[in-house]
C-alpha positions as CSV (number, residue, x, y, z in Angstrom):
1,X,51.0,22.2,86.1
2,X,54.2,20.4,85.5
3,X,57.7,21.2,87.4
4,X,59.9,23.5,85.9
5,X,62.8,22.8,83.9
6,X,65.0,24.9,86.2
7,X,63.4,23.2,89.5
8,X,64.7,19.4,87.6
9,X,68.0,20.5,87.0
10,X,68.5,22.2,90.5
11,X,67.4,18.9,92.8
12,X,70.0,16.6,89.4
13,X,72.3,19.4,90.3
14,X,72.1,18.9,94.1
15,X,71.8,15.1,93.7
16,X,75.5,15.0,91.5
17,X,77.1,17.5,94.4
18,X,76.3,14.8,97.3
19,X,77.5,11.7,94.8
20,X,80.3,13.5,94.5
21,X,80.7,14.3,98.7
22,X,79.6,10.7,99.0
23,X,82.0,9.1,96.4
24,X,85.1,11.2,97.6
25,X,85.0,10.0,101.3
26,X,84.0,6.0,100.5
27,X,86.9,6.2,98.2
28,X,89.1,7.7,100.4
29,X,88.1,5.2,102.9
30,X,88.5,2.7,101.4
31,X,91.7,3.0,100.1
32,X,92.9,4.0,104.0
33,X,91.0,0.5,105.0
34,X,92.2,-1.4,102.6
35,X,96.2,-0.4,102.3
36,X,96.5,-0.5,106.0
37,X,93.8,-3.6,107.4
38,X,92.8,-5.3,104.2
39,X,88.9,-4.0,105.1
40,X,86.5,-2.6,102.4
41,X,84.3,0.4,103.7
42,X,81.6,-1.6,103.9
43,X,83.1,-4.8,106.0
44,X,84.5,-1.7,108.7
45,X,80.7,-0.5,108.8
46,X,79.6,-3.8,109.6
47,X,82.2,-4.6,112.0
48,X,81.8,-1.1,113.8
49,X,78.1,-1.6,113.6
50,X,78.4,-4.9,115.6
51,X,80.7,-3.2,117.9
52,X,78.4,-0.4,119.3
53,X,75.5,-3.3,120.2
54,X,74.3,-4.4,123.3
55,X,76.1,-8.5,123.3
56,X,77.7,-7.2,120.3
57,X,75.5,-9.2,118.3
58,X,73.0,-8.5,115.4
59,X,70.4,-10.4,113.4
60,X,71.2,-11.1,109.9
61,X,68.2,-8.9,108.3
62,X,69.4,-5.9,110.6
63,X,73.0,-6.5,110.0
64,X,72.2,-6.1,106.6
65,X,69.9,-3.0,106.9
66,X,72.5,-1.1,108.7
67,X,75.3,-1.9,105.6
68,X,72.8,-1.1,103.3
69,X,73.0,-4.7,101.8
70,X,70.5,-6.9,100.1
71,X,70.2,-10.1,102.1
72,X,72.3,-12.5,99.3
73,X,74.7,-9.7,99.9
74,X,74.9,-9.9,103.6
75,X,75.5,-13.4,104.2
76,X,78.3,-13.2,101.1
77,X,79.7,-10.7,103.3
78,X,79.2,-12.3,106.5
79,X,80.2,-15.5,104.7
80,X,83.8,-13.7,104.2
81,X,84.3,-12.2,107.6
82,X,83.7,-15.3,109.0
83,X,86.2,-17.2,107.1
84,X,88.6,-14.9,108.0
85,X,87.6,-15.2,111.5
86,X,86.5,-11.7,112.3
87,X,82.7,-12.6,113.1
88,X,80.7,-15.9,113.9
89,X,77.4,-16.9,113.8
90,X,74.9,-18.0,116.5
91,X,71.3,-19.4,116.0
92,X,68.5,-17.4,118.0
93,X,67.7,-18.9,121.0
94,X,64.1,-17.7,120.7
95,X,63.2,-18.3,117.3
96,X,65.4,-21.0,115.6
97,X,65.0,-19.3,112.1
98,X,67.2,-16.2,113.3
99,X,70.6,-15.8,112.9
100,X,72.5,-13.2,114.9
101,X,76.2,-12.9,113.9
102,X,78.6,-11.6,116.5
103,X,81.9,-10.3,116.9
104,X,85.3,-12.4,117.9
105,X,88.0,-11.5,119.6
106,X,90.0,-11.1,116.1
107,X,87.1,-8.9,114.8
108,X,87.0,-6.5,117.8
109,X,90.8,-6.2,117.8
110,X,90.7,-5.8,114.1
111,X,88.6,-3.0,114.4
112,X,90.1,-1.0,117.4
113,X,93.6,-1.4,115.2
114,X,91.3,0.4,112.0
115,X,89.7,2.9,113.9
116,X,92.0,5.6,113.4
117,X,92.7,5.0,110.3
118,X,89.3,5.6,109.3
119,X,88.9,8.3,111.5
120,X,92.2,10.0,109.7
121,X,91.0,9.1,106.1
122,X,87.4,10.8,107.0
123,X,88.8,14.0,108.5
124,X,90.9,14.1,105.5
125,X,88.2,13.4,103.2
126,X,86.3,16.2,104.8
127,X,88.4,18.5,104.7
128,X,89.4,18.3,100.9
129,X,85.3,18.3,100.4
130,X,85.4,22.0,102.4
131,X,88.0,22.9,100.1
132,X,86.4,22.3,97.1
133,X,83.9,24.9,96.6
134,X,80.5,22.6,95.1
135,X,80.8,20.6,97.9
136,X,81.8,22.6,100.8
137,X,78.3,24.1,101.7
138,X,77.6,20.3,101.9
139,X,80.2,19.3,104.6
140,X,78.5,21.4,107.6
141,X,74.6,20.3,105.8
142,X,75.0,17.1,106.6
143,X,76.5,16.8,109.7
144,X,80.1,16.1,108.9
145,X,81.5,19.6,110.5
């Protein structure tokens, strides 16, 4: 017994409402980021997610899991916030083929100046999402009330 037409096109149509929830915040993020910090979404994600760990250090691989990145990806990315000073890296003490990268001063002062703007531009975001009728049932599913 195969799945129904109407059981496809209800999990496509549920799929397209949270790309839609999805793609309306990280673009209004990112604009927010970017006009007023010169961030992209996903360089504040990696900076806050450095911020909110013990030493304020990560290892590569899980710096990269928690941005959703491939690795190439991450240590582009690192690559860049490290140019522009915001994060360094430091070899693993315990295993010398780890890399942790770790805030600086610049990045943590960086971020606490972002902060509120990405805190505004997702309140916004929500809110236009619970005014728009496909998505608002999402807003409160998913945690974002």
């Amino acid at each position: 017994m195969g799945i129904s037409d109407s059981a496809v096109e209800v999990r496509a149509q549920g799929w397209r409402r949270l790309a839609a929830l999805h793609g309306l915040i990280e673009s209004t993020l990112e604009r927010s980021l970017s006009d007023e910090h010169g961030l992209s979404v996903v360089e504040y994600t990696v900076l806050d997610t450095l911020s909110r760990q013990d030493g304020w250090h990560l290892r590569m691989t899980q710096l990269g899991r928690a941005a959703a990145l491939s690795p190439s990806a991450a240590t582009r990315l690192v690559n860049r916030l490290e140019d522009r000073g915001l994060l360094t890296r430091i070899l693993c003490a315990d295993d010398r083929r780890g890399i942790y990268t770790e805030l600086t001063p610049a990045g943590r002062e960086l971020l606490e100046q972002a902060r509120p703007t990405a805190d505004d531009a997702l309140h916004g975001a929500v809110e236009q999402a619970r005014a728009t009728p496909e998505l608002a049932d999402l807003v409160g599913a998913v945690g974002l009330a």
